[in-house]
PDB file of N, H, CA, C and O in Angstrom:
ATOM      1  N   UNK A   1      35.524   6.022   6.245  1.00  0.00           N
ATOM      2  CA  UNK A   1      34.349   6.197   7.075  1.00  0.00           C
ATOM      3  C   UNK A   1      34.021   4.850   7.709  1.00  0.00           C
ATOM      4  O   UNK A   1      33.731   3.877   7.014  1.00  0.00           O
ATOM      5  N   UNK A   2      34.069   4.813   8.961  1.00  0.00           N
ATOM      6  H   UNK A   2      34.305   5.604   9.525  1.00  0.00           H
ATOM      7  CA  UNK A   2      33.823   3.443   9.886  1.00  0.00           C
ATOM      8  C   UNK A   2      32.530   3.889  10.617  1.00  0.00           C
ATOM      9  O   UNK A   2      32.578   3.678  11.829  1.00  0.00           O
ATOM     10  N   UNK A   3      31.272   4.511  10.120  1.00  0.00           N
ATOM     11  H   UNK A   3      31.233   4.683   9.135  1.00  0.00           H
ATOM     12  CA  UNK A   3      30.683   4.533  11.197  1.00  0.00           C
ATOM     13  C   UNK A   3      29.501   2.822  11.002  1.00  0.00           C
ATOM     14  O   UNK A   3      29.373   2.116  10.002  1.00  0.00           O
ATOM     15  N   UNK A   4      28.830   2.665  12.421  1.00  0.00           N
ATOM     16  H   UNK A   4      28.934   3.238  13.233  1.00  0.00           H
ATOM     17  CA  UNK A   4      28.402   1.448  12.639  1.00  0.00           C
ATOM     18  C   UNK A   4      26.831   1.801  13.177  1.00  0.00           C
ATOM     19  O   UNK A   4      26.850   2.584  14.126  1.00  0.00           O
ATOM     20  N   UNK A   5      25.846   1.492  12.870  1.00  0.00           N
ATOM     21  H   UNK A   5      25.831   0.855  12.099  1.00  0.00           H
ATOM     22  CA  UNK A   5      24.300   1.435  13.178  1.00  0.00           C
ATOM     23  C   UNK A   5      23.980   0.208  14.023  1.00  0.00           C
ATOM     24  O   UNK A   5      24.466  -0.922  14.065  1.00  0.00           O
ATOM     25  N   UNK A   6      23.258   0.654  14.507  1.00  0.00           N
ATOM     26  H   UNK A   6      22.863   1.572  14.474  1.00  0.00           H
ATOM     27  CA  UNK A   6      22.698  -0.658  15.009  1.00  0.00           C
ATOM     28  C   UNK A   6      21.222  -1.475  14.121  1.00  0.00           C
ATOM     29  O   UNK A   6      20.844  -2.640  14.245  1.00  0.00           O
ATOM     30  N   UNK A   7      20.880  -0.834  13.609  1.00  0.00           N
ATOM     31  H   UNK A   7      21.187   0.112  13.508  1.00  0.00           H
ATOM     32  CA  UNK A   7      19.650  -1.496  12.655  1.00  0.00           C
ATOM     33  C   UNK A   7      20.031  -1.810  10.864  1.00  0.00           C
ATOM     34  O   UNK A   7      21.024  -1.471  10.221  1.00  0.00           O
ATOM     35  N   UNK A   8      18.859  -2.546  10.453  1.00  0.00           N
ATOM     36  H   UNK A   8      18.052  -2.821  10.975  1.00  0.00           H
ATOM     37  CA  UNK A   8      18.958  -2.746   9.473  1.00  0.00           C
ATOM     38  C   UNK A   8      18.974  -1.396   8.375  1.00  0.00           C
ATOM     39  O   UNK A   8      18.262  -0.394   8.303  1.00  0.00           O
ATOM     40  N   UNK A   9      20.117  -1.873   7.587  1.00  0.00           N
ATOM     41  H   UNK A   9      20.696  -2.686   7.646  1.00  0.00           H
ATOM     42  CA  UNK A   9      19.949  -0.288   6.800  1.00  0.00           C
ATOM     43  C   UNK A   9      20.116  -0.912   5.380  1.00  0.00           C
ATOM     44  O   UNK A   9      21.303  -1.005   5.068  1.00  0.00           O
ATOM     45  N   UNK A  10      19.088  -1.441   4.272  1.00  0.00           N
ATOM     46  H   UNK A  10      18.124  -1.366   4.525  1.00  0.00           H
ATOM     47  CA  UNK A  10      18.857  -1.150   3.110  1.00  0.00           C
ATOM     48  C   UNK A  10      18.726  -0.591   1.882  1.00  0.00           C
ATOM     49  O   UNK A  10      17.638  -0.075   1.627  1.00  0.00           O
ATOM     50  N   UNK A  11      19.790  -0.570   0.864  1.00  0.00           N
ATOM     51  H   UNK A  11      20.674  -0.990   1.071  1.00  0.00           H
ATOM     52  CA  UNK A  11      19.523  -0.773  -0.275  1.00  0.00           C
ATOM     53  C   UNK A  11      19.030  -0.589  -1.632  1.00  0.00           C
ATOM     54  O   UNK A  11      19.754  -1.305  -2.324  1.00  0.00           O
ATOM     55  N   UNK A  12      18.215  -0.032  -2.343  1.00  0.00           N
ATOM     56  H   UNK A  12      17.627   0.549  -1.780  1.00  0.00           H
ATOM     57  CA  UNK A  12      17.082  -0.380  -3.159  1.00  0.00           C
ATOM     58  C   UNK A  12      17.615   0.331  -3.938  1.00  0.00           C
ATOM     59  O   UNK A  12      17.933   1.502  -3.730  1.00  0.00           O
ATOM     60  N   UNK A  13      17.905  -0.779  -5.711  1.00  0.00           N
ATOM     61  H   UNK A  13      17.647  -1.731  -5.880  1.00  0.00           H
ATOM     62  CA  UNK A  13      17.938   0.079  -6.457  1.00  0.00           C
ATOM     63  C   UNK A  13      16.490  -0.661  -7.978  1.00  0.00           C
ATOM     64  O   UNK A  13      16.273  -1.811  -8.358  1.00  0.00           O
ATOM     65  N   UNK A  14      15.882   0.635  -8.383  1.00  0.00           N
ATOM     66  H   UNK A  14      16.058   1.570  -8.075  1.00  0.00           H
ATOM     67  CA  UNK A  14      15.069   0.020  -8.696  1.00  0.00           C
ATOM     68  C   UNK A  14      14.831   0.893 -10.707  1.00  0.00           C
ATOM     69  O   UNK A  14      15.011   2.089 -10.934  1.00  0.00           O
ATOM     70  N   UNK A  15      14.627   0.372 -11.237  1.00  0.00           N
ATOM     71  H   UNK A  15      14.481  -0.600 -11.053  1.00  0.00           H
ATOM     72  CA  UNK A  15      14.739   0.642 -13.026  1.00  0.00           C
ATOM     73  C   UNK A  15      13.770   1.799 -12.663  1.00  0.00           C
ATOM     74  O   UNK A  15      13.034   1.708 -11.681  1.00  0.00           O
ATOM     75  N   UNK A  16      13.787   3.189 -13.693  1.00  0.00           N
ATOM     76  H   UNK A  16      14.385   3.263 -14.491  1.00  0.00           H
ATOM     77  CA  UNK A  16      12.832   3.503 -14.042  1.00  0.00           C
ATOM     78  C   UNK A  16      12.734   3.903 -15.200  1.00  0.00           C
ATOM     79  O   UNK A  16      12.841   2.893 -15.896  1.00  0.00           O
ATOM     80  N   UNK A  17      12.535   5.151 -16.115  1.00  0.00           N
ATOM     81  H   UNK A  17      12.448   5.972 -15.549  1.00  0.00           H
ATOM     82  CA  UNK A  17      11.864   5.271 -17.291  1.00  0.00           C
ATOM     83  C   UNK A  17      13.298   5.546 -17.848  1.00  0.00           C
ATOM     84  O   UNK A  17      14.195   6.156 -17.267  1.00  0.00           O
ATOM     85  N   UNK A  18      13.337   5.001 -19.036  1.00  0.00           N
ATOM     86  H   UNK A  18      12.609   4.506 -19.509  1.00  0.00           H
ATOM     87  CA  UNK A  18      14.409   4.969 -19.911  1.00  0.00           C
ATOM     88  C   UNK A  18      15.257   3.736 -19.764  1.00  0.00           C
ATOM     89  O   UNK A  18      15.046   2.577 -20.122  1.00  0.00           O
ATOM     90  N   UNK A  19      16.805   4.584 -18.815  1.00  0.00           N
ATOM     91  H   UNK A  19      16.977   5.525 -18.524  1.00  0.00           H
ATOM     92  CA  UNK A  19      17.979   3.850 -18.942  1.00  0.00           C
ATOM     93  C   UNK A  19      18.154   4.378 -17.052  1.00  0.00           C
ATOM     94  O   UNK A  19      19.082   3.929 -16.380  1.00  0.00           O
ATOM     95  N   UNK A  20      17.303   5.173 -16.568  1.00  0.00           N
ATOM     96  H   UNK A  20      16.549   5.538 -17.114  1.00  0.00           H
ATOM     97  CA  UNK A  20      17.354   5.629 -15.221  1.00  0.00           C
ATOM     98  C   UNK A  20      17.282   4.556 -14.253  1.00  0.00           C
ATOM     99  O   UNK A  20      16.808   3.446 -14.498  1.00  0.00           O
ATOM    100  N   UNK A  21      17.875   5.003 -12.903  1.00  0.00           N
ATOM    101  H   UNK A  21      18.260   5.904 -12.704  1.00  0.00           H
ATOM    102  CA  UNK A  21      17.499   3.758 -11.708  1.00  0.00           C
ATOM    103  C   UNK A  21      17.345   5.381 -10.868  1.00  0.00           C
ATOM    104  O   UNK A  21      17.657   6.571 -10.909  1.00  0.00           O
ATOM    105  N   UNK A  22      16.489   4.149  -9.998  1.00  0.00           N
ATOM    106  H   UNK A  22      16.236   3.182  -9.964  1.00  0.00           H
ATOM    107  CA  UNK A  22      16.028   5.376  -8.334  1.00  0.00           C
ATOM    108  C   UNK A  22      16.222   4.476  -7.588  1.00  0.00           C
ATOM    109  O   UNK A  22      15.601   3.413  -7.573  1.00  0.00           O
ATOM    110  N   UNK A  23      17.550   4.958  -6.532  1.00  0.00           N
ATOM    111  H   UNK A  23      18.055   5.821  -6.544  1.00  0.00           H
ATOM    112  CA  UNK A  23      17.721   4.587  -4.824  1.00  0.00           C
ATOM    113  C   UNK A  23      17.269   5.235  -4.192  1.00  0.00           C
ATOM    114  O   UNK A  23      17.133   6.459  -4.192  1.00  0.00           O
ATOM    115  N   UNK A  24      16.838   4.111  -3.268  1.00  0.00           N
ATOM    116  H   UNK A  24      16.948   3.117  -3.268  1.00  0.00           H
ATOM    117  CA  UNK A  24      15.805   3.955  -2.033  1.00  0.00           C
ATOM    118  C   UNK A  24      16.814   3.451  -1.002  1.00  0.00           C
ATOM    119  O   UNK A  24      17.532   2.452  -0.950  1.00  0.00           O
ATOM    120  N   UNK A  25      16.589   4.625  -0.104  1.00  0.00           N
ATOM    121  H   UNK A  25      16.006   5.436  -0.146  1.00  0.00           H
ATOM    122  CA  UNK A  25      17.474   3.693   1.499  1.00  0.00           C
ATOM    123  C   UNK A  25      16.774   3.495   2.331  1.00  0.00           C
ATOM    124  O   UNK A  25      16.000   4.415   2.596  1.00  0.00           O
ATOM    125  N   UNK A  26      16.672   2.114   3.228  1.00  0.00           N
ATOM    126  H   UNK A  26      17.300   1.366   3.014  1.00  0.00           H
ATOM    127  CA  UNK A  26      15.844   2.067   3.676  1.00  0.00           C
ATOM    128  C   UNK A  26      16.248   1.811   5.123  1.00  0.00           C
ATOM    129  O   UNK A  26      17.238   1.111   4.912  1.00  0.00           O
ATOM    130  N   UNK A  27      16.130   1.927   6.840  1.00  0.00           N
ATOM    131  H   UNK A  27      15.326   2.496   7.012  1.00  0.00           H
ATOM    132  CA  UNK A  27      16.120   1.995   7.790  1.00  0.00           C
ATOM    133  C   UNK A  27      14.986   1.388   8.714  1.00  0.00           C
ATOM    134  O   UNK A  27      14.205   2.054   9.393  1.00  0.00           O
ATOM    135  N   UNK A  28      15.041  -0.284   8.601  1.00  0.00           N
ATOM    136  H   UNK A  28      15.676  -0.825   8.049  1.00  0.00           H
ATOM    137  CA  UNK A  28      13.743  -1.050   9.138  1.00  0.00           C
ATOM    138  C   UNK A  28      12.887  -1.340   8.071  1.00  0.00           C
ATOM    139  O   UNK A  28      13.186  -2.167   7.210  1.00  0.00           O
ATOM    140  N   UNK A  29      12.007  -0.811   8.075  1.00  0.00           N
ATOM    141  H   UNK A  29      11.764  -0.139   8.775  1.00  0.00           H
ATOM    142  CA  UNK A  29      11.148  -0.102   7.038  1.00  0.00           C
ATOM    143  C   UNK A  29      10.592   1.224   6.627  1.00  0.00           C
ATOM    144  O   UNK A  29       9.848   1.671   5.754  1.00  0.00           O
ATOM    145  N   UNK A  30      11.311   1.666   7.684  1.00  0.00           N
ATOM    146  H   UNK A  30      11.915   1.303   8.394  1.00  0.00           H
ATOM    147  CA  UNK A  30      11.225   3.293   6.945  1.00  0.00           C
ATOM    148  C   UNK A  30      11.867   3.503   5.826  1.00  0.00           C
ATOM    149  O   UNK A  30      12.747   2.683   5.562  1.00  0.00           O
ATOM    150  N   UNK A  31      11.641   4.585   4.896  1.00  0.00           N
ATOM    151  H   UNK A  31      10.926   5.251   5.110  1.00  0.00           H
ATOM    152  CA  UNK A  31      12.075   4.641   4.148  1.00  0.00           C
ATOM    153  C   UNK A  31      12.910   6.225   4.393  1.00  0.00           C
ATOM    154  O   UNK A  31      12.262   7.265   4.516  1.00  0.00           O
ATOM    155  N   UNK A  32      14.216   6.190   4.428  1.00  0.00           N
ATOM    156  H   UNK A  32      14.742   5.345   4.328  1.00  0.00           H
ATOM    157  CA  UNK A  32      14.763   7.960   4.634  1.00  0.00           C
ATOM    158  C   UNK A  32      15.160   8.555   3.277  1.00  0.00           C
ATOM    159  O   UNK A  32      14.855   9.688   2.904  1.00  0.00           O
ATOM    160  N   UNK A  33      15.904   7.623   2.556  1.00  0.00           N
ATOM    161  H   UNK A  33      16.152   6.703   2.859  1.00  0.00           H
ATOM    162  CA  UNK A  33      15.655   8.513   1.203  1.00  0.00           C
ATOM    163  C   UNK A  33      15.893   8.085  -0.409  1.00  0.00           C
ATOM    164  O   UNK A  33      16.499   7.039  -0.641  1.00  0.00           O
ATOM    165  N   UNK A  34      15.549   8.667  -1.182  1.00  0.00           N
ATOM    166  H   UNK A  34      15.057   9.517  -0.994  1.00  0.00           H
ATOM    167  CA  UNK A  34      15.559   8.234  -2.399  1.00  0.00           C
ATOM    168  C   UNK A  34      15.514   9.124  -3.173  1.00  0.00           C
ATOM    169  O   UNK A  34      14.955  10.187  -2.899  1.00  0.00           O
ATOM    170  N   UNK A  35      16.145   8.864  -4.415  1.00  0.00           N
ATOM    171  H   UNK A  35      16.598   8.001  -4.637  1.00  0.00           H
ATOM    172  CA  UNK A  35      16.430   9.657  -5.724  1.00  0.00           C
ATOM    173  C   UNK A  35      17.410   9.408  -6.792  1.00  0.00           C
ATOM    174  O   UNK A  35      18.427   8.857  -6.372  1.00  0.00           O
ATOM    175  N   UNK A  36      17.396   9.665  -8.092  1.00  0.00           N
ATOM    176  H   UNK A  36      16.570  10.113  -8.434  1.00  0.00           H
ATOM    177  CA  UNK A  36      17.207   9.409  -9.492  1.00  0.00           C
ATOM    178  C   UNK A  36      18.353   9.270  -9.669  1.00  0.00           C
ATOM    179  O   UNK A  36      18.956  10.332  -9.821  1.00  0.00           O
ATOM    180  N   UNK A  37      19.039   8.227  -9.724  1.00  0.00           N
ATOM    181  H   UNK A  37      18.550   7.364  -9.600  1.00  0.00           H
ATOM    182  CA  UNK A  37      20.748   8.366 -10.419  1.00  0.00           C
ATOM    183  C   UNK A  37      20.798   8.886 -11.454  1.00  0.00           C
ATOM    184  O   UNK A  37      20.133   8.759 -12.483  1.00  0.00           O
ATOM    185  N   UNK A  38      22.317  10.019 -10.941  1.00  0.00           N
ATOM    186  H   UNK A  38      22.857  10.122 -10.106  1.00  0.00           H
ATOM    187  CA  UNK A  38      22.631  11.471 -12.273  1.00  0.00           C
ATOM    188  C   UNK A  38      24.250  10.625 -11.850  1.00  0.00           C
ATOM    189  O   UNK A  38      24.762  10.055 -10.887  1.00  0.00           O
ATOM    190  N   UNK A  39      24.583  10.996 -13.254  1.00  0.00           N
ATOM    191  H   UNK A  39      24.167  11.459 -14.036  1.00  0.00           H
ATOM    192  CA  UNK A  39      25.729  10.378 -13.785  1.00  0.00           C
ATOM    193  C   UNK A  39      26.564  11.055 -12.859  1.00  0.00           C
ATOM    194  O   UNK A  39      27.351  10.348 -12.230  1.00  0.00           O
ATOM    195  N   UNK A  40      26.558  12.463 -12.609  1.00  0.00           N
ATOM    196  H   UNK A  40      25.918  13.038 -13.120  1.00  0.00           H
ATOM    197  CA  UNK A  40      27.597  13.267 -12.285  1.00  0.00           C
ATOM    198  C   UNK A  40      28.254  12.472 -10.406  1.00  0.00           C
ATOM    199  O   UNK A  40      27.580  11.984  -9.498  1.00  0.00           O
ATOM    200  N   UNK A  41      29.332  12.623 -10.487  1.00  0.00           N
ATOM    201  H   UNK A  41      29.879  13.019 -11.224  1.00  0.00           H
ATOM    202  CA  UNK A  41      30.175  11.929  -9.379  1.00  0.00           C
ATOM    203  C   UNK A  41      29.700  12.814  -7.990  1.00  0.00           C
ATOM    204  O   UNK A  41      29.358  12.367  -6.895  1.00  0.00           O
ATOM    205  N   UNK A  42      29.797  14.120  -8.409  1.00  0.00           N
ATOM    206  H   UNK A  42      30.074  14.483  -9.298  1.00  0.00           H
ATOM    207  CA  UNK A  42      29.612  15.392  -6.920  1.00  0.00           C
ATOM    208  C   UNK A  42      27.913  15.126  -6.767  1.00  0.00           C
ATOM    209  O   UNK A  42      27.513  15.220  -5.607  1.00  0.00           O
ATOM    210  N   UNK A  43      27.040  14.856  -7.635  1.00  0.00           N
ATOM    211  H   UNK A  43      27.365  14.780  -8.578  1.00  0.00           H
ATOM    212  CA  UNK A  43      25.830  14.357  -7.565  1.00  0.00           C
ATOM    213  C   UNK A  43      25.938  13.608  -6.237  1.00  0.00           C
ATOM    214  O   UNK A  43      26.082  14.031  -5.090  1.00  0.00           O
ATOM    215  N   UNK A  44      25.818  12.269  -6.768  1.00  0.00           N
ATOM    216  H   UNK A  44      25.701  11.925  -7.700  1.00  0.00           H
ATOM    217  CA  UNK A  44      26.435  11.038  -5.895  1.00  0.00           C
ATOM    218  C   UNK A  44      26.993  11.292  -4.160  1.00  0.00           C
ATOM    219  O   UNK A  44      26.416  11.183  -3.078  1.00  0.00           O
ATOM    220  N   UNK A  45      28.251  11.638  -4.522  1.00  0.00           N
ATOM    221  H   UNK A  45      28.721  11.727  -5.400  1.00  0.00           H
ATOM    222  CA  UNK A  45      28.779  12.088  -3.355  1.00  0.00           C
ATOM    223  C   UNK A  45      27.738  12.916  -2.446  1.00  0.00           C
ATOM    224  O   UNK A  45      27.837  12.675  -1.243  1.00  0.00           O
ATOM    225  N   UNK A  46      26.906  13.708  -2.764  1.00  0.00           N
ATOM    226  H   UNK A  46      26.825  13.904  -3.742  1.00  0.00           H
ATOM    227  CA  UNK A  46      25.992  14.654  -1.682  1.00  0.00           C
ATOM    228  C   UNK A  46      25.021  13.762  -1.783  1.00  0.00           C
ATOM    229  O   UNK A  46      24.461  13.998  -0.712  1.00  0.00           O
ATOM    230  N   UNK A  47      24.410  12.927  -2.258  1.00  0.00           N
ATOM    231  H   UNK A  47      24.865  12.735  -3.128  1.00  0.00           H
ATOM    232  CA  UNK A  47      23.389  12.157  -1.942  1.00  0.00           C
ATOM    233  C   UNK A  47      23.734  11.295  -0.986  1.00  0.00           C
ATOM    234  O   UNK A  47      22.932  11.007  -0.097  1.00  0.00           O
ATOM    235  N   UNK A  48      25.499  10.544  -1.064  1.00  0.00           N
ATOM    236  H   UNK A  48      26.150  10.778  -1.786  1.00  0.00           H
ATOM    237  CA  UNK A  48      25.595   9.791   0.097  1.00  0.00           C
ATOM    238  C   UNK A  48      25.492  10.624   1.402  1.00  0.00           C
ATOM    239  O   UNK A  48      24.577  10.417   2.200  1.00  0.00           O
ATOM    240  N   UNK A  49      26.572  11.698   1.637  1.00  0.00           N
ATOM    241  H   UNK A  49      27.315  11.866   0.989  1.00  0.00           H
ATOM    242  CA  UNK A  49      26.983  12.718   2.510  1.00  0.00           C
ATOM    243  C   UNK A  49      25.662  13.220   3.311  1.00  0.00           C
ATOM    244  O   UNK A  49      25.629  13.365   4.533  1.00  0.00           O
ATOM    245  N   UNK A  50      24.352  13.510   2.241  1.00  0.00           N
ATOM    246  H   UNK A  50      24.378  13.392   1.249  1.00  0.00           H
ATOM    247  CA  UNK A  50      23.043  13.439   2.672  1.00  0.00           C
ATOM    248  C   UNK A  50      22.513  12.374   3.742  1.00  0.00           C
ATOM    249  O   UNK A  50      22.172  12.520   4.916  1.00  0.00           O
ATOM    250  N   UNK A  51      22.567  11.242   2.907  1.00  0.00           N
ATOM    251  H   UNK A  51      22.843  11.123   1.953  1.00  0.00           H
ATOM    252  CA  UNK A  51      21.823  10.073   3.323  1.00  0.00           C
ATOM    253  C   UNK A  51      22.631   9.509   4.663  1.00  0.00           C
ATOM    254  O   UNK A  51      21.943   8.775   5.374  1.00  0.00           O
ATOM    255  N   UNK A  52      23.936   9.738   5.089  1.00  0.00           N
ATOM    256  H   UNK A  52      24.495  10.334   4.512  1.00  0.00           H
ATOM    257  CA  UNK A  52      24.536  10.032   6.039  1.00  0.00           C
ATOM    258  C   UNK A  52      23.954  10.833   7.106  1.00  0.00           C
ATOM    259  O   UNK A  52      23.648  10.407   8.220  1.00  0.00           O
ATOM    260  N   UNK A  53      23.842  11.857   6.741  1.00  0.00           N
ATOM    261  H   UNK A  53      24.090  12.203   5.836  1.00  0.00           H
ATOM    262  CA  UNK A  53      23.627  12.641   7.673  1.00  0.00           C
ATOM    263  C   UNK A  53      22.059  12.249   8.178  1.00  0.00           C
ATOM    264  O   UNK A  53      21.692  11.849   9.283  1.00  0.00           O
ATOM    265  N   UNK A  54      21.490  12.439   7.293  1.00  0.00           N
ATOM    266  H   UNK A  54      21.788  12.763   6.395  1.00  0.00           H
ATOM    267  CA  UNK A  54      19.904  11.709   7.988  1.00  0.00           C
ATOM    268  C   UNK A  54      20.211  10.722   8.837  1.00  0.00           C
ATOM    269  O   UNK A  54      19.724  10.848   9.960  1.00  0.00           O
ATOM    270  N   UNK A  55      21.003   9.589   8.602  1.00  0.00           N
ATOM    271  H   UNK A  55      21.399   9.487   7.689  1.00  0.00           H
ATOM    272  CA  UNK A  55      21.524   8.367   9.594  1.00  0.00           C
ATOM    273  C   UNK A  55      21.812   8.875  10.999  1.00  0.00           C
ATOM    274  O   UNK A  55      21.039   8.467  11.865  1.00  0.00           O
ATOM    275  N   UNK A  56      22.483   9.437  11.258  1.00  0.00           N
ATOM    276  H   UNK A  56      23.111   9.769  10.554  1.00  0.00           H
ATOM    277  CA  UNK A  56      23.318   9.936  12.456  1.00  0.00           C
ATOM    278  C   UNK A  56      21.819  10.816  12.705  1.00  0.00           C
ATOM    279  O   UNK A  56      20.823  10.111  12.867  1.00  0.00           O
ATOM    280  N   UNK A  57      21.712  11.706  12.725  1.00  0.00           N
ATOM    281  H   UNK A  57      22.521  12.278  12.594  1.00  0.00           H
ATOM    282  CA  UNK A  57      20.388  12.441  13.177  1.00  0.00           C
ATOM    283  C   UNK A  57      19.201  11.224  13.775  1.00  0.00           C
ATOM    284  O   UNK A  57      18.894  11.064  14.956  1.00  0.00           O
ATOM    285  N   UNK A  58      18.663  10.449  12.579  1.00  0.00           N
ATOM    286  H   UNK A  58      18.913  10.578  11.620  1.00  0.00           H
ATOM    287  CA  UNK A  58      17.629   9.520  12.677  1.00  0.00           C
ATOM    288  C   UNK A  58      18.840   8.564  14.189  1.00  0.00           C
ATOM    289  O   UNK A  58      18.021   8.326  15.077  1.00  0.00           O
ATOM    290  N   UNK A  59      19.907   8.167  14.557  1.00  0.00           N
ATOM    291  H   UNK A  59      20.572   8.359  13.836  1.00  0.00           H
ATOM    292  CA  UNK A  59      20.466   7.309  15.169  1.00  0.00           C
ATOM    293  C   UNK A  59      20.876   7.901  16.672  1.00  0.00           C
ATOM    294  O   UNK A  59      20.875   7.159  17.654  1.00  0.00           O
ATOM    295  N   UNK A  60      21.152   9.014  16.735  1.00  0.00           N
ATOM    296  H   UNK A  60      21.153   9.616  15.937  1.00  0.00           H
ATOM    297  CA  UNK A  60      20.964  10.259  17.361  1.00  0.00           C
ATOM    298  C   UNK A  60      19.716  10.664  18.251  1.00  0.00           C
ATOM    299  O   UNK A  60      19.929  10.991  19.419  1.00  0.00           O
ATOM    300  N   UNK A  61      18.905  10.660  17.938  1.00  0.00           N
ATOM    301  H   UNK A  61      18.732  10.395  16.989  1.00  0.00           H
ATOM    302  CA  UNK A  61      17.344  10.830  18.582  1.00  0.00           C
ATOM    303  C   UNK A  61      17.135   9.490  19.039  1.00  0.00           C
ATOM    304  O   UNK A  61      17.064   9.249  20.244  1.00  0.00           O
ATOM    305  N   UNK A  62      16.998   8.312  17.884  1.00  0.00           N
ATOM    306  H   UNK A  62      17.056   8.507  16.905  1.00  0.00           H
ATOM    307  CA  UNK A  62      16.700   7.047  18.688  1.00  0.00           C
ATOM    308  C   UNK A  62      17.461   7.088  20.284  1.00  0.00           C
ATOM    309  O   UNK A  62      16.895   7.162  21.375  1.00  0.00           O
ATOM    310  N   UNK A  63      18.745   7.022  20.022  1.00  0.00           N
ATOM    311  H   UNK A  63      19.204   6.962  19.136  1.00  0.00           H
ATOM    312  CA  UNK A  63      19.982   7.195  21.665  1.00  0.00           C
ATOM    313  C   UNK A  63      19.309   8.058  22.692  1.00  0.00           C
ATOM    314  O   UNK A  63      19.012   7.670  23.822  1.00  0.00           O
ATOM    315  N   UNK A  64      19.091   9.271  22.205  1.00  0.00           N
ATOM    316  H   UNK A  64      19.332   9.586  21.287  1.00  0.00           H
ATOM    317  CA  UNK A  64      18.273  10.369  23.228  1.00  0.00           C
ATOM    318  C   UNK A  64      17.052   9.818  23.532  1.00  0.00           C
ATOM    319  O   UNK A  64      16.811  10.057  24.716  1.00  0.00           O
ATOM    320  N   UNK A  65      16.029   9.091  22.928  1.00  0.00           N
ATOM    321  H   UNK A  65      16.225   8.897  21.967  1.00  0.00           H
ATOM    322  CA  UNK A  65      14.594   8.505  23.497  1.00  0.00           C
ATOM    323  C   UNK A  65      14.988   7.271  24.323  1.00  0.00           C
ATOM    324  O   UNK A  65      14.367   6.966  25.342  1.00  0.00           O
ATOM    325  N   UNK A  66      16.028   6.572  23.863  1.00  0.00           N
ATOM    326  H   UNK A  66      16.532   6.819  23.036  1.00  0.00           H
ATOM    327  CA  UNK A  66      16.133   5.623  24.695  1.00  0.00           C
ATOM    328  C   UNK A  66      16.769   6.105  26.156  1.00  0.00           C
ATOM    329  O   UNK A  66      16.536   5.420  27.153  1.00  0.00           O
ATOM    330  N   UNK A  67      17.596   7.331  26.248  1.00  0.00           N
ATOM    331  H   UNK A  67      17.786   7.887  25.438  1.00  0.00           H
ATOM    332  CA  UNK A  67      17.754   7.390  27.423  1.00  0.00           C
ATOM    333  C   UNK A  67      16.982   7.858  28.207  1.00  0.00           C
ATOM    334  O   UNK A  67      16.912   7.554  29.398  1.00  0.00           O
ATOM    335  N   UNK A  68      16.093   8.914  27.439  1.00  0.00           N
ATOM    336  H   UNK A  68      16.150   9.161  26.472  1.00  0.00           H
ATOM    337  CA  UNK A  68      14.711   9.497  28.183  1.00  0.00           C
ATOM    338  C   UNK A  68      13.785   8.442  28.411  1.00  0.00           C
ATOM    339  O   UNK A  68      12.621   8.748  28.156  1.00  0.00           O
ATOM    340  N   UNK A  69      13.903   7.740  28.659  1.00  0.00           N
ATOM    341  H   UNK A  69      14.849   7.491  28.866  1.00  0.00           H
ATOM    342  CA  UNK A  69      12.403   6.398  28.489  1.00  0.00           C
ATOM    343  C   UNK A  69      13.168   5.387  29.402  1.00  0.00           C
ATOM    344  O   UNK A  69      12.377   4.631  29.967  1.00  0.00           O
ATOM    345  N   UNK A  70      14.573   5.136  29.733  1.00  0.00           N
ATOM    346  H   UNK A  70      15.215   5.750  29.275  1.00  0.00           H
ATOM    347  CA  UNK A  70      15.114   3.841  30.463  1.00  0.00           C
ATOM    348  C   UNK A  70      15.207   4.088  31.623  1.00  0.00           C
ATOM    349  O   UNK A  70      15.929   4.925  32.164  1.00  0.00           O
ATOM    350  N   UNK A  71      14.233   3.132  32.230  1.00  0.00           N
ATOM    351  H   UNK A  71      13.646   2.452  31.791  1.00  0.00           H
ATOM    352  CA  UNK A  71      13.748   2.840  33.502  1.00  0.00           C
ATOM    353  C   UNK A  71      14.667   1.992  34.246  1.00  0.00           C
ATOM    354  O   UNK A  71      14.390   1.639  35.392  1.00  0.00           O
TER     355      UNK A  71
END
């Protein structure tokens, strides 16, 4: 997978109760998504495949406003 953004795209992994962590991705400062690391691998995989797809959508519309708006 080679795809390329043009903005900052973040990161976050942060402890929570127990032995758990919760990622946070972040886009500027928006935040698009987050949730509870599960051991399971196909877990994982659809959370990226997810968090992907929000990208391209969220990167997608930005392209379409900018062409509707360039003067």
């Amino acid at each position: 997978m080679n795809k390329k953004y043009n903005k900052t795209i973040s990161i976050v992994e942060l402890p929570t109760f127990a032995r758990n962590t919760q990622i946070q991705i972040f886009v500027e400062d928006r935040l698009i998504n987050q949730f509870i690391v599960n051991p399971s691998e196909e877990f994982l995989e659809n959370q990226v495949n997810f968090t992907i797809n929000i990208l391209d959508e969220l990167f997608a519309n930005d392209q379409n406003f900018k062409k509707e708006f360039s003067y």
